[in-house]
C-alpha positions as CSV (number, residue, x, y, z in Angstrom):
1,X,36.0,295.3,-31.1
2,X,34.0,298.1,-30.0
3,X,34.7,299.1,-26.1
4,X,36.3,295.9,-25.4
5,X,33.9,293.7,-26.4
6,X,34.1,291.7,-29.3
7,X,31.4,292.5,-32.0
8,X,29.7,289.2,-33.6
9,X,29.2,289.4,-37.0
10,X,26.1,287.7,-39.4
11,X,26.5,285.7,-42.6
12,X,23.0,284.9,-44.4
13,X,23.5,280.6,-46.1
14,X,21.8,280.4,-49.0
15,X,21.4,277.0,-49.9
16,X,20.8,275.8,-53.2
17,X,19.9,272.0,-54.9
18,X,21.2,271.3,-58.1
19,X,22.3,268.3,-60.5
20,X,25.7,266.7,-59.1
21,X,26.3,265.4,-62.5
22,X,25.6,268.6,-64.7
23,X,28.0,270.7,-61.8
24,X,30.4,268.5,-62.0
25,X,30.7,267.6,-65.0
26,X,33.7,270.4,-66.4
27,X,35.2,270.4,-62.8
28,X,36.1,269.1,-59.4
29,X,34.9,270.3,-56.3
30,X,37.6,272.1,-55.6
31,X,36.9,275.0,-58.5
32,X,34.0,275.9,-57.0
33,X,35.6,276.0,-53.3
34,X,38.3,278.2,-54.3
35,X,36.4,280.4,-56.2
36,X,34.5,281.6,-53.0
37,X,35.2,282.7,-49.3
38,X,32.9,280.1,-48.3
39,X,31.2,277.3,-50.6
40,X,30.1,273.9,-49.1
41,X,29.0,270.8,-50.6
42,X,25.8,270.1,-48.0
43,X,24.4,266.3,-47.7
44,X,20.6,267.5,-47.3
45,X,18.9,265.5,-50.0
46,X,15.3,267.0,-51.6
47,X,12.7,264.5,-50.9
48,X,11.7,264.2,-54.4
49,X,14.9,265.6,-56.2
50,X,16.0,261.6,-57.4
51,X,20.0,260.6,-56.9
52,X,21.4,262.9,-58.9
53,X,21.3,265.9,-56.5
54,X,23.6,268.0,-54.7
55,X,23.0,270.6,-51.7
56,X,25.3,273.8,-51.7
57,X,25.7,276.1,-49.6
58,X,27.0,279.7,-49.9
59,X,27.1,283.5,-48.4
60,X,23.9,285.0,-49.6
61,X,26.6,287.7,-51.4
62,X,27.9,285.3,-53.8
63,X,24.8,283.2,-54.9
64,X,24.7,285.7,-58.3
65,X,28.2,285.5,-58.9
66,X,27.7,281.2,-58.5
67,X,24.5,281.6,-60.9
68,X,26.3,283.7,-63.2
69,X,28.8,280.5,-64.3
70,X,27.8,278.2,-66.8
71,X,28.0,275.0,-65.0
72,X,26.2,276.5,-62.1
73,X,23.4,277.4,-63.5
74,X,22.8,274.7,-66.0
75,X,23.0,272.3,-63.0
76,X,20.5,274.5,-61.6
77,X,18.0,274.2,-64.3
78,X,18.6,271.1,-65.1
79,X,17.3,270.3,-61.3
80,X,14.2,272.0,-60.9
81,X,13.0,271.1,-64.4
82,X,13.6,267.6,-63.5
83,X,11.3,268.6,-60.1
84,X,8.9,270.9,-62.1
85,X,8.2,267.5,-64.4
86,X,7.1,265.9,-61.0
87,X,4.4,267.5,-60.2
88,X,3.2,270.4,-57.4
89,X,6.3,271.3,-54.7
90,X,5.4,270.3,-51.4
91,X,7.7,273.3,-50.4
92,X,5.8,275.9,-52.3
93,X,5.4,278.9,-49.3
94,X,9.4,278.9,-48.7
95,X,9.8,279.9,-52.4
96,X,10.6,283.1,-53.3
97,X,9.0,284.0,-56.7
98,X,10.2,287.8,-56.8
99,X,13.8,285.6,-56.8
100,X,13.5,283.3,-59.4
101,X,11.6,286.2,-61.8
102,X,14.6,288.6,-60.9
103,X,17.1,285.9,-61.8
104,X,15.6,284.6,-64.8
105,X,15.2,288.6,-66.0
106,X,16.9,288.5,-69.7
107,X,16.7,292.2,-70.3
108,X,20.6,292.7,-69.2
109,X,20.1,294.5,-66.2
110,X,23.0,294.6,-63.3
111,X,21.8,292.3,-60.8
């Protein structure tokens, strides 16, 4: 509180699209819930990203720490090469290149 007032805190969602079957394929949902202050299992659905697709969503904070495990990010690439194989994104402009680049960087620097 600050003067009396209660003071209203801000959370950036990142939401990510991935393969339900490759994330879940090790685990339940439940390892991925516990393993974060917040993780949600959204029920958006990528116009072109087929059935096997899952929406989660997670503090901005803890997207590196999601992409850091195994199933994560396998699920991950598995999606968007299955997308990539498709053809041009109708979403293109809300992508962040400088992102995926920094993400995909293999030269072992802290993120």
């Amino acid at each position: 509180m600050i003067d009396g007032e209660e003071q209203v805190t801000m959370q950036l969602i990142v939401a990510v699209f991935l393969a339900k079957s490759v994330l879940f394929r090790n685990h339940l949902a439940e390892y991925f819930t516990d393993k974060f202050e917040f993780l949600a299992f959204g029920n958006t659905l990528y116009p072109t990203g087929g059935q096997d697709q899952q929406e989660v969503l997670l503090y901005a904070e803890d997207f590196f720490t999601f992409f850091d495990d195994p199933d994560a990010y396998e699920a991950i690439r598995t999606f968007n090469l299955r997308l990539m194989r498709k053809g041009a994104c109708n979403n293109s402009r809300y992508h962040c290149f400088d992102l995926a680049d920094e993400m995909l960087r293999t030269d072992n620097m802290k993120r």
